[in-house]
Predicted model as a PDB file, atoms N, CA, C, CB and O in Angstrom, pLDDT in the B-factor column:
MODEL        1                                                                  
ATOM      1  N   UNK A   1      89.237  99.034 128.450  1.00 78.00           N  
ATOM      2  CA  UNK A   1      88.855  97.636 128.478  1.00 78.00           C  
ATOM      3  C   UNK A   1      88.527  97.198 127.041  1.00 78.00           C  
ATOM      4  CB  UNK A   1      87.637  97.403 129.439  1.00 78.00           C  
ATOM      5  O   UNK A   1      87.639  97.739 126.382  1.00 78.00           O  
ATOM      6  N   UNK A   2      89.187  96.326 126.652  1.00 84.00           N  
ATOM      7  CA  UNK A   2      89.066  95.393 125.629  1.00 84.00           C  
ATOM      8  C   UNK A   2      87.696  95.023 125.122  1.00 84.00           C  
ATOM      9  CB  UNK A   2      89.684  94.283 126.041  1.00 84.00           C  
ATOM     10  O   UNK A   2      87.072  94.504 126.047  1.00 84.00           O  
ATOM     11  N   UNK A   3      87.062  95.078 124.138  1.00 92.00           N  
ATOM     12  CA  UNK A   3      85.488  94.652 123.383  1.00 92.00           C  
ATOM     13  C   UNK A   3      85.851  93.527 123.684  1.00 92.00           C  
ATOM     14  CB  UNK A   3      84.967  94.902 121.669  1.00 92.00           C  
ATOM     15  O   UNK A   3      87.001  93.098 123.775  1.00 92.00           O  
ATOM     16  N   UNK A   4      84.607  92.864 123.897  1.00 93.00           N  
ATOM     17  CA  UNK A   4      84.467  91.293 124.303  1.00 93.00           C  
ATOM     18  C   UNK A   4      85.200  90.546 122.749  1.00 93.00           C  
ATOM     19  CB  UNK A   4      82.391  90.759 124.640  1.00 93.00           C  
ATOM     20  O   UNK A   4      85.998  89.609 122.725  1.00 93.00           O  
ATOM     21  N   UNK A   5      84.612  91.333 121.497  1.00 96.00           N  
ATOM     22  CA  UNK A   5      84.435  90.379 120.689  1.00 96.00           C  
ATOM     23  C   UNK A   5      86.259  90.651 120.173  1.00 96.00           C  
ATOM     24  CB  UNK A   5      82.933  90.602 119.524  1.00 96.00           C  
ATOM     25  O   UNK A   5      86.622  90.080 119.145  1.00 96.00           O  
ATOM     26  N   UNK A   6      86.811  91.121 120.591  1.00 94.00           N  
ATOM     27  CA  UNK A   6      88.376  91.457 120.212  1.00 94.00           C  
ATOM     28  C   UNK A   6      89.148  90.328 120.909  1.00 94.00           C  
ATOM     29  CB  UNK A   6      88.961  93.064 120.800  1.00 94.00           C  
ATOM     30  O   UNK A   6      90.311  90.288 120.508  1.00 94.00           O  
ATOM     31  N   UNK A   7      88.922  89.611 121.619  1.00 94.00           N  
ATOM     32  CA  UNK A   7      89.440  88.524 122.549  1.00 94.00           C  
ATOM     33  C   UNK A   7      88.810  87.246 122.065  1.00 94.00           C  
ATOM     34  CB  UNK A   7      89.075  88.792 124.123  1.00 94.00           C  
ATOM     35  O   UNK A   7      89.087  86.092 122.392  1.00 94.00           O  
ATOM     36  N   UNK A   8      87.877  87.703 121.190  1.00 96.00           N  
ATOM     37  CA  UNK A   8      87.559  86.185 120.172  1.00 96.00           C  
ATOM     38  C   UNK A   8      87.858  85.815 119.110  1.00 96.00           C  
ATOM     39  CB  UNK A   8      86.495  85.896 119.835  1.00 96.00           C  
ATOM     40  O   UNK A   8      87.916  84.709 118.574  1.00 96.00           O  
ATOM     41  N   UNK A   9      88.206  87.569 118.579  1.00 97.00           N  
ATOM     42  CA  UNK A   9      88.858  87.373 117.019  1.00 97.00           C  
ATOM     43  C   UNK A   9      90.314  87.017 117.139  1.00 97.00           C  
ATOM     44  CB  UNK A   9      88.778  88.824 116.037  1.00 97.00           C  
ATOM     45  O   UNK A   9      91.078  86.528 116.306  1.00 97.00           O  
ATOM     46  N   UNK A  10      90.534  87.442 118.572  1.00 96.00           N  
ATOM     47  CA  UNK A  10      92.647  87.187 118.700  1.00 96.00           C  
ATOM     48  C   UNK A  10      92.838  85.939 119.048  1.00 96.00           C  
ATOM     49  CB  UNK A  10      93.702  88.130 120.094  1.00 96.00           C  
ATOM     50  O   UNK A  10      94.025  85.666 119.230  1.00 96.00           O  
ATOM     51  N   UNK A  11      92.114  85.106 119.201  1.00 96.00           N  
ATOM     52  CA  UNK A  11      91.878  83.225 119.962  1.00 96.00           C  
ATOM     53  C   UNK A  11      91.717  82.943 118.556  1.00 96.00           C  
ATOM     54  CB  UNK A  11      90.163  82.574 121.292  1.00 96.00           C  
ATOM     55  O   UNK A  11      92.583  82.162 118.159  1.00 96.00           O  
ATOM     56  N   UNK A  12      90.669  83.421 117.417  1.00 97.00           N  
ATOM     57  CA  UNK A  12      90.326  82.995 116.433  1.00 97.00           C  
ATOM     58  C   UNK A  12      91.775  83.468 115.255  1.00 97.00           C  
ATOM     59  CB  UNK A  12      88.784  83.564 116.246  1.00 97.00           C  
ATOM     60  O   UNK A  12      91.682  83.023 114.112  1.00 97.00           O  
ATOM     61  N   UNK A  13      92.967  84.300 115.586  1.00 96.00           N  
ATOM     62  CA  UNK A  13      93.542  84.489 114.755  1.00 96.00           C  
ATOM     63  C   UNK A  13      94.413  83.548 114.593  1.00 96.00           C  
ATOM     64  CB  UNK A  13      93.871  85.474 114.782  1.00 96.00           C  
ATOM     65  O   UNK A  13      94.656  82.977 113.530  1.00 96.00           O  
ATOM     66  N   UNK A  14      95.180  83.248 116.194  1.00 96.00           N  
ATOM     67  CA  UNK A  14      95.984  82.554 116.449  1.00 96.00           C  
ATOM     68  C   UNK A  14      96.120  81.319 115.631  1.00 96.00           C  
ATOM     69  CB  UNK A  14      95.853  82.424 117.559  1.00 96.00           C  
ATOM     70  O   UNK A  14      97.165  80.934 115.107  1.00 96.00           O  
ATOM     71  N   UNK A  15      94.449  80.483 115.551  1.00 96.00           N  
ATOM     72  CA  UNK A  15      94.057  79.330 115.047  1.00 96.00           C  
ATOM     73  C   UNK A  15      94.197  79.547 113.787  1.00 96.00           C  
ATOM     74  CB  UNK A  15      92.849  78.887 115.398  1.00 96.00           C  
ATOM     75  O   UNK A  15      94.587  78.482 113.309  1.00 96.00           O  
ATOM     76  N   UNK A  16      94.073  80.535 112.753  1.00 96.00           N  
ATOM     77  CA  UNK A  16      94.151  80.890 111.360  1.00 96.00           C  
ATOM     78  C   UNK A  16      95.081  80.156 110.697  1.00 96.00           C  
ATOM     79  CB  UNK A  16      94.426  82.213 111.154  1.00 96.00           C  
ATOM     80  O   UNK A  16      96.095  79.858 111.327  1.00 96.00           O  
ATOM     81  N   UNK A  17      94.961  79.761 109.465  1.00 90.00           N  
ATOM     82  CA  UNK A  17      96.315  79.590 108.393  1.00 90.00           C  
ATOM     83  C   UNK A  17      95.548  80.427 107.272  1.00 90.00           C  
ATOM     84  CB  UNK A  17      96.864  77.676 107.807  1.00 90.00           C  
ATOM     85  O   UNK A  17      94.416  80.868 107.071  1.00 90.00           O  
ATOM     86  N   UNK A  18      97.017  80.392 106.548  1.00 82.00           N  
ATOM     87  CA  UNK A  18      96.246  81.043 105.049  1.00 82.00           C  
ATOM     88  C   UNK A  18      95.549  80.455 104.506  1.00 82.00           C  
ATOM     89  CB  UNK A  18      96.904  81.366 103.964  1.00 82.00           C  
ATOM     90  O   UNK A  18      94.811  81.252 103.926  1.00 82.00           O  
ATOM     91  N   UNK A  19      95.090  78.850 104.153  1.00 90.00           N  
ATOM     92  CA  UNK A  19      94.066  78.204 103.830  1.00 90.00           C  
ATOM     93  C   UNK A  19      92.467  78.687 104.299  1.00 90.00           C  
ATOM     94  CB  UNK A  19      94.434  76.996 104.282  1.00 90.00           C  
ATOM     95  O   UNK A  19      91.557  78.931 103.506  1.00 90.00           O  
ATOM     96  N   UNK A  20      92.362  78.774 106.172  1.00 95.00           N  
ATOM     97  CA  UNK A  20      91.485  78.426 107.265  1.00 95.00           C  
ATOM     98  C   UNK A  20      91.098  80.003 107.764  1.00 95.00           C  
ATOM     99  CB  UNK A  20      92.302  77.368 108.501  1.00 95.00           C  
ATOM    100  O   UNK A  20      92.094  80.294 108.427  1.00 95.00           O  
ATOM    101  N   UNK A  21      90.386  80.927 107.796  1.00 97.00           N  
ATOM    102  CA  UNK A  21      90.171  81.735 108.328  1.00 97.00           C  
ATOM    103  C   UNK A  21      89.290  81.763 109.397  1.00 97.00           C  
ATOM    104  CB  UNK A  21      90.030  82.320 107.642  1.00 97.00           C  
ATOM    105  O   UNK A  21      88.199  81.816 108.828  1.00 97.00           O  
ATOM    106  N   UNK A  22      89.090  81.760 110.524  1.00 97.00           N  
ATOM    107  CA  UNK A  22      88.314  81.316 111.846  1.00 97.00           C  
ATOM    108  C   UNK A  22      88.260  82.891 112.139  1.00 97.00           C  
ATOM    109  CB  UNK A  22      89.192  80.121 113.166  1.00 97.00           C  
ATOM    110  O   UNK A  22      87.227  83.099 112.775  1.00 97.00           O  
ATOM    111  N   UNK A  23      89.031  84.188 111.906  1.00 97.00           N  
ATOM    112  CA  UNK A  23      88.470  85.253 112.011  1.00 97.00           C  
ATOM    113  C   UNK A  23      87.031  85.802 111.622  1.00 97.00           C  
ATOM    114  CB  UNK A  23      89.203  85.776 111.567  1.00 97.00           C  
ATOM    115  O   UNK A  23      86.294  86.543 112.273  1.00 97.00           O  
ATOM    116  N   UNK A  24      86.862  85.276 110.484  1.00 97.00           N  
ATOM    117  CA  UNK A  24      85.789  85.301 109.453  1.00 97.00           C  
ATOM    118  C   UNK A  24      84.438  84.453 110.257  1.00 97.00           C  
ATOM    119  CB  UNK A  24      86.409  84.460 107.883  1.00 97.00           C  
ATOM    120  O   UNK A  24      83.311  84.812 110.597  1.00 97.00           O  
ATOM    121  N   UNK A  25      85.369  82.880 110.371  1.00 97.00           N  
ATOM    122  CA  UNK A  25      84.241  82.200 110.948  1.00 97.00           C  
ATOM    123  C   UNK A  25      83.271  82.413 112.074  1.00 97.00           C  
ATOM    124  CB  UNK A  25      84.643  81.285 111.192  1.00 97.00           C  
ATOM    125  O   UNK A  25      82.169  82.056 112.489  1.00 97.00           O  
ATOM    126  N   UNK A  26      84.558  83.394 112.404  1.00 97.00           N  
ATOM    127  CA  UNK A  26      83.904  83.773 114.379  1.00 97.00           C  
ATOM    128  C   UNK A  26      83.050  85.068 113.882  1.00 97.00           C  
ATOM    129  CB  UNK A  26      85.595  84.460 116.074  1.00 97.00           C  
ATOM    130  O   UNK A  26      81.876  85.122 114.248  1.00 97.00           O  
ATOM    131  N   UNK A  27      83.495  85.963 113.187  1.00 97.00           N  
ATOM    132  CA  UNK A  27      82.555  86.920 112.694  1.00 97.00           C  
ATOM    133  C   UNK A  27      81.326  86.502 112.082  1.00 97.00           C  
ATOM    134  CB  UNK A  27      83.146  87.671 111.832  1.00 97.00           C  
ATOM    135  O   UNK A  27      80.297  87.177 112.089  1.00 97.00           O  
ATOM    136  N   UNK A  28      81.485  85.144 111.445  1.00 97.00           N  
ATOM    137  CA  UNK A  28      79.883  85.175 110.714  1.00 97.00           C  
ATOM    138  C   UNK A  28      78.846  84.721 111.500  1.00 97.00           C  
ATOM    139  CB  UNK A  28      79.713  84.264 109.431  1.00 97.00           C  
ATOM    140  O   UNK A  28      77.637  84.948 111.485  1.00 97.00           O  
ATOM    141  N   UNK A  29      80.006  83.599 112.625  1.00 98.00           N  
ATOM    142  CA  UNK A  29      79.413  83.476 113.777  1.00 98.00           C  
ATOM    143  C   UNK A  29      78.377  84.234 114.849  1.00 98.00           C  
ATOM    144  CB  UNK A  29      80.223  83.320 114.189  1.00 98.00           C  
ATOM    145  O   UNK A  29      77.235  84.012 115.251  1.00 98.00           O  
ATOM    146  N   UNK A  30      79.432  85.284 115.101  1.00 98.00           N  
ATOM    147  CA  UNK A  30      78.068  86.440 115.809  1.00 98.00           C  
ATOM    148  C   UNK A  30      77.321  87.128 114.929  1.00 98.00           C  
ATOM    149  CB  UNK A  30      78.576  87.734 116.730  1.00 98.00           C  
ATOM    150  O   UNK A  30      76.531  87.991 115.311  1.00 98.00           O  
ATOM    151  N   UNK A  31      77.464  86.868 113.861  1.00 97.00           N  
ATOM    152  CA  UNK A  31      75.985  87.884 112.859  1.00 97.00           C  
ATOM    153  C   UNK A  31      74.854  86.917 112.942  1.00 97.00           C  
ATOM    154  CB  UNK A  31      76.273  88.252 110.742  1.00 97.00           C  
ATOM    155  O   UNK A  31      73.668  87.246 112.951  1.00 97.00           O  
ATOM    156  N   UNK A  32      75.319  85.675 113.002  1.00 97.00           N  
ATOM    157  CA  UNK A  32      74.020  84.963 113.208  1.00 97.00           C  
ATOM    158  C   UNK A  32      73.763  84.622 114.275  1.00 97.00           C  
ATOM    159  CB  UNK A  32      73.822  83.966 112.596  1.00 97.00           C  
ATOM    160  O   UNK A  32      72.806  83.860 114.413  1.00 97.00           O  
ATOM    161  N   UNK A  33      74.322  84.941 115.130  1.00 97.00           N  
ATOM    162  CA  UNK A  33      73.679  85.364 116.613  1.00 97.00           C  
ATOM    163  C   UNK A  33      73.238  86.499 116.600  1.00 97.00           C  
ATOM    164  CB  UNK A  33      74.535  85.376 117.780  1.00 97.00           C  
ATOM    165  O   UNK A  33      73.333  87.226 117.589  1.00 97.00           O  
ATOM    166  N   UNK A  34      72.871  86.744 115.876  1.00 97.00           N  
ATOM    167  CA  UNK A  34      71.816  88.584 115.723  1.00 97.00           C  
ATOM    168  C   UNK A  34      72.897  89.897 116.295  1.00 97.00           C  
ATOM    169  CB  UNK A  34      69.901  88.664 117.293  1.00 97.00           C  
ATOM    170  O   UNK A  34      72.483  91.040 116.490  1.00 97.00           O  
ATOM    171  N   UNK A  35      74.309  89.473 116.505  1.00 97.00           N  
ATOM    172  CA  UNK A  35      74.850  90.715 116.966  1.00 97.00           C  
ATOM    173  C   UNK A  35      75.186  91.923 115.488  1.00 97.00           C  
ATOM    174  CB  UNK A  35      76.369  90.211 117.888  1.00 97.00           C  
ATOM    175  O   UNK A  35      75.407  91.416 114.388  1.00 97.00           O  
ATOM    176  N   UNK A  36      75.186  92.836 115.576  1.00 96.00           N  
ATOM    177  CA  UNK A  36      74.894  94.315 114.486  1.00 96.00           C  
ATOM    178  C   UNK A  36      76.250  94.120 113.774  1.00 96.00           C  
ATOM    179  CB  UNK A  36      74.732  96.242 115.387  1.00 96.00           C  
ATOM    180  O   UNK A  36      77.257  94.444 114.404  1.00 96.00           O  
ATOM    181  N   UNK A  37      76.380  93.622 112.519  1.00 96.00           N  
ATOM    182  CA  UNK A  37      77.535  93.763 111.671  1.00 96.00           C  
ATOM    183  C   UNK A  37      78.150  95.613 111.797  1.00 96.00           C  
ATOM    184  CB  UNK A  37      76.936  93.232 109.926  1.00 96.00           C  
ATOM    185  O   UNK A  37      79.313  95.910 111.523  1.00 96.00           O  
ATOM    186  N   UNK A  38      77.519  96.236 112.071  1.00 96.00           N  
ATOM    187  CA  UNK A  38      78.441  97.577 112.262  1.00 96.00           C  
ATOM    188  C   UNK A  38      79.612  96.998 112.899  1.00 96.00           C  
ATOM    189  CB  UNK A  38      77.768  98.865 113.252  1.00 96.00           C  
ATOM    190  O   UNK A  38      80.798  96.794 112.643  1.00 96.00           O  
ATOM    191  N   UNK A  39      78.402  96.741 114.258  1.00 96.00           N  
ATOM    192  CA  UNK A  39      79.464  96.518 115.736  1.00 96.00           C  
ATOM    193  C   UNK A  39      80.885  95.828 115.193  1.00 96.00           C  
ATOM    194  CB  UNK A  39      78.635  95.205 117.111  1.00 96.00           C  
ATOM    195  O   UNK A  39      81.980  96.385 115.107  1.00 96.00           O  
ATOM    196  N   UNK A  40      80.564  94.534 114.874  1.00 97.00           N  
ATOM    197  CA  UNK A  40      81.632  93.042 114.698  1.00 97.00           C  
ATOM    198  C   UNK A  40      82.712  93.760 113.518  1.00 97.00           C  
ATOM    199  CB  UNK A  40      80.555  91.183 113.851  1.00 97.00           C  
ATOM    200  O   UNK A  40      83.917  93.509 113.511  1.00 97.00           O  
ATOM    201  N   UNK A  41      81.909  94.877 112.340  1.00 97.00           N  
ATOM    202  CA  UNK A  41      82.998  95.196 111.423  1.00 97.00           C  
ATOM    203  C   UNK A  41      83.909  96.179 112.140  1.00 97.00           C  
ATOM    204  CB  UNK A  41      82.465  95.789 110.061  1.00 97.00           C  
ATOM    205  O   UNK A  41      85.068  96.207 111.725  1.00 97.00           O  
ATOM    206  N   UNK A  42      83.528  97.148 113.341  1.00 97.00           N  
ATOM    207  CA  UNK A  42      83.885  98.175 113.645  1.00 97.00           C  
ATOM    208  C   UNK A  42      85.146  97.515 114.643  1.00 97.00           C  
ATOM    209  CB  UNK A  42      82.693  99.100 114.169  1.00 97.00           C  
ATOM    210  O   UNK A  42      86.184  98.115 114.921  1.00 97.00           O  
ATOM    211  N   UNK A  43      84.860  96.438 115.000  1.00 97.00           N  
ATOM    212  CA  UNK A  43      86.072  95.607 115.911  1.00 97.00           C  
ATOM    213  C   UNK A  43      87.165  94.991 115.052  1.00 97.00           C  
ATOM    214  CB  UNK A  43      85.428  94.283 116.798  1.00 97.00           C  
ATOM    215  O   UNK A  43      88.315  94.879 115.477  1.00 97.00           O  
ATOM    216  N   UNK A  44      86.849  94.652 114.019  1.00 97.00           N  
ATOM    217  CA  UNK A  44      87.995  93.694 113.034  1.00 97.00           C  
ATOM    218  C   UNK A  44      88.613  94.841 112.374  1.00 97.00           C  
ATOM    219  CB  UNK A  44      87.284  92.441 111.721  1.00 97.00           C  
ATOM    220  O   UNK A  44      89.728  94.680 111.877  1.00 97.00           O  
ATOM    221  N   UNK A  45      88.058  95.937 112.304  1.00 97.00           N  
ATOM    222  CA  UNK A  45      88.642  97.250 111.318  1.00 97.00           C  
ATOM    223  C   UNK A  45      89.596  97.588 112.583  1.00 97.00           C  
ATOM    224  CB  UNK A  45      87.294  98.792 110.689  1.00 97.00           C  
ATOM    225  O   UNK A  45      90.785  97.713 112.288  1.00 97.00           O  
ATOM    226  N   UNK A  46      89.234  97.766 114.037  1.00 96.00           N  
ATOM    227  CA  UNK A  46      90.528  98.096 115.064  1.00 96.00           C  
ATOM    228  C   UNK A  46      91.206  97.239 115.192  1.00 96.00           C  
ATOM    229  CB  UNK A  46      90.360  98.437 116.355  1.00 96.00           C  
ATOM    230  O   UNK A  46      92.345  97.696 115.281  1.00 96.00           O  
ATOM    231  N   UNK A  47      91.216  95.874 115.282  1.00 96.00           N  
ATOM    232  CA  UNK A  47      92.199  95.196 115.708  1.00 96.00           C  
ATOM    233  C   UNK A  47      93.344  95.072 114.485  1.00 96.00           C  
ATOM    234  CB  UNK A  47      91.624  93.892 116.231  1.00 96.00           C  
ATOM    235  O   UNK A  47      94.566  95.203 114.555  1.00 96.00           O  
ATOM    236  N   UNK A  48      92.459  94.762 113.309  1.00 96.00           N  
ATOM    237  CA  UNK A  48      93.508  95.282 112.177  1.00 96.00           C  
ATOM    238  C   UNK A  48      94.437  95.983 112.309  1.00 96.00           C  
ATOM    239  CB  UNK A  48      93.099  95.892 111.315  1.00 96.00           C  
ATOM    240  O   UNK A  48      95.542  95.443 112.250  1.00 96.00           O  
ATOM    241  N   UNK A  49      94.350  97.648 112.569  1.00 95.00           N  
ATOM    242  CA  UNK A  49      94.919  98.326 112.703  1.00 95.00           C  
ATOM    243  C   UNK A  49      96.278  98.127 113.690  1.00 95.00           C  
ATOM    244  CB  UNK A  49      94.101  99.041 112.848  1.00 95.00           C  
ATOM    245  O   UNK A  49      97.449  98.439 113.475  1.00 95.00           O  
ATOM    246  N   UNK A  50      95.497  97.329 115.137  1.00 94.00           N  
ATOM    247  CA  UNK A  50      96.659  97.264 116.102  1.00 94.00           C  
ATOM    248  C   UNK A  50      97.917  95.976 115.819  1.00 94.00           C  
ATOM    249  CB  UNK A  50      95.904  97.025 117.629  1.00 94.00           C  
ATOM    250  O   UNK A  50      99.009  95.777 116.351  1.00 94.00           O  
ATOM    251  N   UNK A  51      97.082  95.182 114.614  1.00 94.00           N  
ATOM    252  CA  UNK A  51      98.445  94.328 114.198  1.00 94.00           C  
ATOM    253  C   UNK A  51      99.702  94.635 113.697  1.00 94.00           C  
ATOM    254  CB  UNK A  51      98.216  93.584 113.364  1.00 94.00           C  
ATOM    255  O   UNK A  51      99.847  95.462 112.798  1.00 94.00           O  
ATOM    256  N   UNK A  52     100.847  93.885 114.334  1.00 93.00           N  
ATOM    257  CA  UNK A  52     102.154  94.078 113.713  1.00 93.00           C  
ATOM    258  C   UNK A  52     102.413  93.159 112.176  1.00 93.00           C  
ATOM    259  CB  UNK A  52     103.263  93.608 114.920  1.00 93.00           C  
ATOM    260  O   UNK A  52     102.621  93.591 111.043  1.00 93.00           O  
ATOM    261  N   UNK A  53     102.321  91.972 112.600  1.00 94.00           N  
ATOM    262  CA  UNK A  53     103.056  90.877 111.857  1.00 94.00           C  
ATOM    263  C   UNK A  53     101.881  90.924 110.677  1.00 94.00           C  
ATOM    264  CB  UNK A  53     103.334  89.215 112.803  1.00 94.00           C  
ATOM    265  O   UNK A  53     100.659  91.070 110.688  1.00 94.00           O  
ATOM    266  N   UNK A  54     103.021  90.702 109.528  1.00 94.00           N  
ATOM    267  CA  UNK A  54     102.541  90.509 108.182  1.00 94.00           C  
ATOM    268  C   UNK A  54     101.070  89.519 107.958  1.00 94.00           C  
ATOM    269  CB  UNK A  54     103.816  89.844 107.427  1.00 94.00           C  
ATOM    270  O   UNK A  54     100.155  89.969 107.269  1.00 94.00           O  
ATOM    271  N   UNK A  55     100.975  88.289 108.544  1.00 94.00           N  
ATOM    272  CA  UNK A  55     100.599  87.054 108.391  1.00 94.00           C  
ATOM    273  C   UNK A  55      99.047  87.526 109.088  1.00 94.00           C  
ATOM    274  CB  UNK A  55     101.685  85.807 109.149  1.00 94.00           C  
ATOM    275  O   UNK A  55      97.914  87.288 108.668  1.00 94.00           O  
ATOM    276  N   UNK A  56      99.339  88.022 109.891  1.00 95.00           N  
ATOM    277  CA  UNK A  56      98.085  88.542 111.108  1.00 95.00           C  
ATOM    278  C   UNK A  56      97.133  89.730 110.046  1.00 95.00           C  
ATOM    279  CB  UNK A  56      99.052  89.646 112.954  1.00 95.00           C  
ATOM    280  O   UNK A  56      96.003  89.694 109.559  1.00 95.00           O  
ATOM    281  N   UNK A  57      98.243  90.716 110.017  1.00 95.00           N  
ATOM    282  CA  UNK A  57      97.213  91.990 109.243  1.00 95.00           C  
ATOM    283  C   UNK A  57      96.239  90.772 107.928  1.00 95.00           C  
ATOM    284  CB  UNK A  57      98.681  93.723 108.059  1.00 95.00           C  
ATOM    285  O   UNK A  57      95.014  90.658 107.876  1.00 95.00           O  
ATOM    286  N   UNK A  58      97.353  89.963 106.944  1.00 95.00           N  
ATOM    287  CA  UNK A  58      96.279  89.820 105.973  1.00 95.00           C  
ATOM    288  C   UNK A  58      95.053  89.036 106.092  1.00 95.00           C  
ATOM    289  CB  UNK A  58      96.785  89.393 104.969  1.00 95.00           C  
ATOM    290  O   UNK A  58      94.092  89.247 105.352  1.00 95.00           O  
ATOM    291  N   UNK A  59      95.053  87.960 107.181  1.00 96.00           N  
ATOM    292  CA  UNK A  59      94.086  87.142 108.056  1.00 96.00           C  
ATOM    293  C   UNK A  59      92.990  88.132 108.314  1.00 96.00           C  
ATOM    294  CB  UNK A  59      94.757  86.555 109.495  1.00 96.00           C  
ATOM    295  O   UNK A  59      91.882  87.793 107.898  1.00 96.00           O  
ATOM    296  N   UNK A  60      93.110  89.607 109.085  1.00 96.00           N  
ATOM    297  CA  UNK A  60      92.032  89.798 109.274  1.00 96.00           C  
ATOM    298  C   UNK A  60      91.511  91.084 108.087  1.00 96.00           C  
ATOM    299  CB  UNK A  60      91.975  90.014 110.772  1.00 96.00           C  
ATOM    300  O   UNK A  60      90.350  91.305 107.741  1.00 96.00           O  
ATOM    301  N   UNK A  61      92.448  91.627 107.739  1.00 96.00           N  
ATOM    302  CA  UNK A  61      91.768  92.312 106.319  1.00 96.00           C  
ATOM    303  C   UNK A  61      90.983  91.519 105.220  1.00 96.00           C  
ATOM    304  CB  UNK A  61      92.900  92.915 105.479  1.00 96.00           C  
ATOM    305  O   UNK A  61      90.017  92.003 104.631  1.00 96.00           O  
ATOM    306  N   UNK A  62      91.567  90.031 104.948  1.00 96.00           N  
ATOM    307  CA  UNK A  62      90.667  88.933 104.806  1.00 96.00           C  
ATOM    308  C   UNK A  62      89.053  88.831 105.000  1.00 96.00           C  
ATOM    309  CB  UNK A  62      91.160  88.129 105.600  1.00 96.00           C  
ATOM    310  O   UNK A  62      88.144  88.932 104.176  1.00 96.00           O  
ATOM    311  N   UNK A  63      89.039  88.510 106.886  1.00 96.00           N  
ATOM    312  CA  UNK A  63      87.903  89.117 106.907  1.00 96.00           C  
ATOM    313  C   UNK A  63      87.075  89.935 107.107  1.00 96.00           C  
ATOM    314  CB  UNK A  63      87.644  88.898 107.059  1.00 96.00           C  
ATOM    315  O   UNK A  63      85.881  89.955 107.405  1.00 96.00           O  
ATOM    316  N   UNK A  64      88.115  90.859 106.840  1.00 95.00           N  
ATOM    317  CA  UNK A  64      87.423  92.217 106.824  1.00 95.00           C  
ATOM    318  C   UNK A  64      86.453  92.435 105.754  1.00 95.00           C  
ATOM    319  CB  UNK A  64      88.399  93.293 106.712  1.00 95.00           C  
ATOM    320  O   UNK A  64      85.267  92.705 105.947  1.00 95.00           O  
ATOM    321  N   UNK A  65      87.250  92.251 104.145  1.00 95.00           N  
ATOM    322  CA  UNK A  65      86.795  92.077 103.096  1.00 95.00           C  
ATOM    323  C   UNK A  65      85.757  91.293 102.851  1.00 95.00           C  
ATOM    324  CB  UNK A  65      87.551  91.832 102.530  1.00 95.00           C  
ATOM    325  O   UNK A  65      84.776  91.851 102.360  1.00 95.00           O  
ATOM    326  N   UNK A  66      85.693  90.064 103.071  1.00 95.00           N  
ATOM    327  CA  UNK A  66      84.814  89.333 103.321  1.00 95.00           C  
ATOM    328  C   UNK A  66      83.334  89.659 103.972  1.00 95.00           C  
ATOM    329  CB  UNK A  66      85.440  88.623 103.908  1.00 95.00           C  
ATOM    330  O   UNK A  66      82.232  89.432 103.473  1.00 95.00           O  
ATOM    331  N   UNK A  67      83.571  90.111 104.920  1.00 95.00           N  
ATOM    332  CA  UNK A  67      82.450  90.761 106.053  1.00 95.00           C  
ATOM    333  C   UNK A  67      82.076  91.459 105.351  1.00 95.00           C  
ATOM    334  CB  UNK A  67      82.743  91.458 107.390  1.00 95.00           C  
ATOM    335  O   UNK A  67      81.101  90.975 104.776  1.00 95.00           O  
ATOM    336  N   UNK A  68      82.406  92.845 104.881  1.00 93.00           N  
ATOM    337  CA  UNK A  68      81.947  94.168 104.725  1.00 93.00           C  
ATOM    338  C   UNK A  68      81.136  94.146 103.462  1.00 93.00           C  
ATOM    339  CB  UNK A  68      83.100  95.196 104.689  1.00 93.00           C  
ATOM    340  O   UNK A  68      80.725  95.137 102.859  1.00 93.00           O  
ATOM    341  N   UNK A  69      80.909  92.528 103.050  1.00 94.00           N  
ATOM    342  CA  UNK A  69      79.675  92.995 101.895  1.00 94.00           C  
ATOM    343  C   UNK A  69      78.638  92.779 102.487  1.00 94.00           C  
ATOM    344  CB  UNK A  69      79.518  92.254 100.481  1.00 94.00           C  
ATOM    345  O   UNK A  69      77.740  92.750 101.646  1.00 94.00           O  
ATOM    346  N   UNK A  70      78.026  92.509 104.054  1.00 93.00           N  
ATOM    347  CA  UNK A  70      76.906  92.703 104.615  1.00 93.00           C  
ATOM    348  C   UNK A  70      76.363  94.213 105.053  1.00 93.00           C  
ATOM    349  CB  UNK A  70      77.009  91.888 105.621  1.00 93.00           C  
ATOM    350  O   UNK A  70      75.261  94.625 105.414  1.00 93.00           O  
ATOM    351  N   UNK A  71      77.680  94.852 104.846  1.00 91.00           N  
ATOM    352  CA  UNK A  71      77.472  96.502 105.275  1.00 91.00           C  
ATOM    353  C   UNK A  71      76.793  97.352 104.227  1.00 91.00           C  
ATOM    354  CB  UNK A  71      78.941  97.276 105.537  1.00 91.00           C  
ATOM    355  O   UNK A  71      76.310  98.478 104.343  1.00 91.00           O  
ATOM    356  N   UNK A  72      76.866  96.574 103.200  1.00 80.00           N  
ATOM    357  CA  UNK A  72      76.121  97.236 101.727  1.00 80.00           C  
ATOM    358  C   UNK A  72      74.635  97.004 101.572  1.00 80.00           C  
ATOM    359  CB  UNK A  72      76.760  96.527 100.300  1.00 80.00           C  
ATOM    360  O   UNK A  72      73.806  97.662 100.944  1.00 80.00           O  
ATOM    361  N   UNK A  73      74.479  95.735 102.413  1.00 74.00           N  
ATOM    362  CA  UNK A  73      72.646  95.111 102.412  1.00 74.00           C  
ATOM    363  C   UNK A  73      71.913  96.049 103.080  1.00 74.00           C  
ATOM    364  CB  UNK A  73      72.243  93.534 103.318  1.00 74.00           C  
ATOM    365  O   UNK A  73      70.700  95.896 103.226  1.00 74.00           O  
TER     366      UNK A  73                                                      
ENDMDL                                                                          
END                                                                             
């Protein structure tokens, strides 16, 4: 079964352009809903992985990058 939050980042990818990242947004989203940046990084680092298309992987390595300077605080 699918992580809840993997079905928000794939709604949130869809919506993406290379300008607009809503992966990111939806991630910063649940950190400030108090959910554990492990958790939210440990989901964008798998779904990454399970992407095919060019356009998709760099969207969420995006915010992957982005994210993962809360993992250093």
């Amino acid at each position: 079964m699918p992580h809840p939050f993997s079905q928000m980042f794939e709604k949130a990818l869809r919506k993406s352009t290379a300008e607009e990242n809503f992966v990111l947004e939806e991630a910063e989203a649940l950190r400030r809903k108090g959910y554990s940046v492990r958790e939210i990084y440990d989901v964008l680092a798998k779904l990454k992985q399970e992407l095919v298309m060019d356009r998709d992987v760099e969207v969420v390595g995006e915010a992957l990058e982005e994210f993962g300077r809360y993992l250093a605080e």
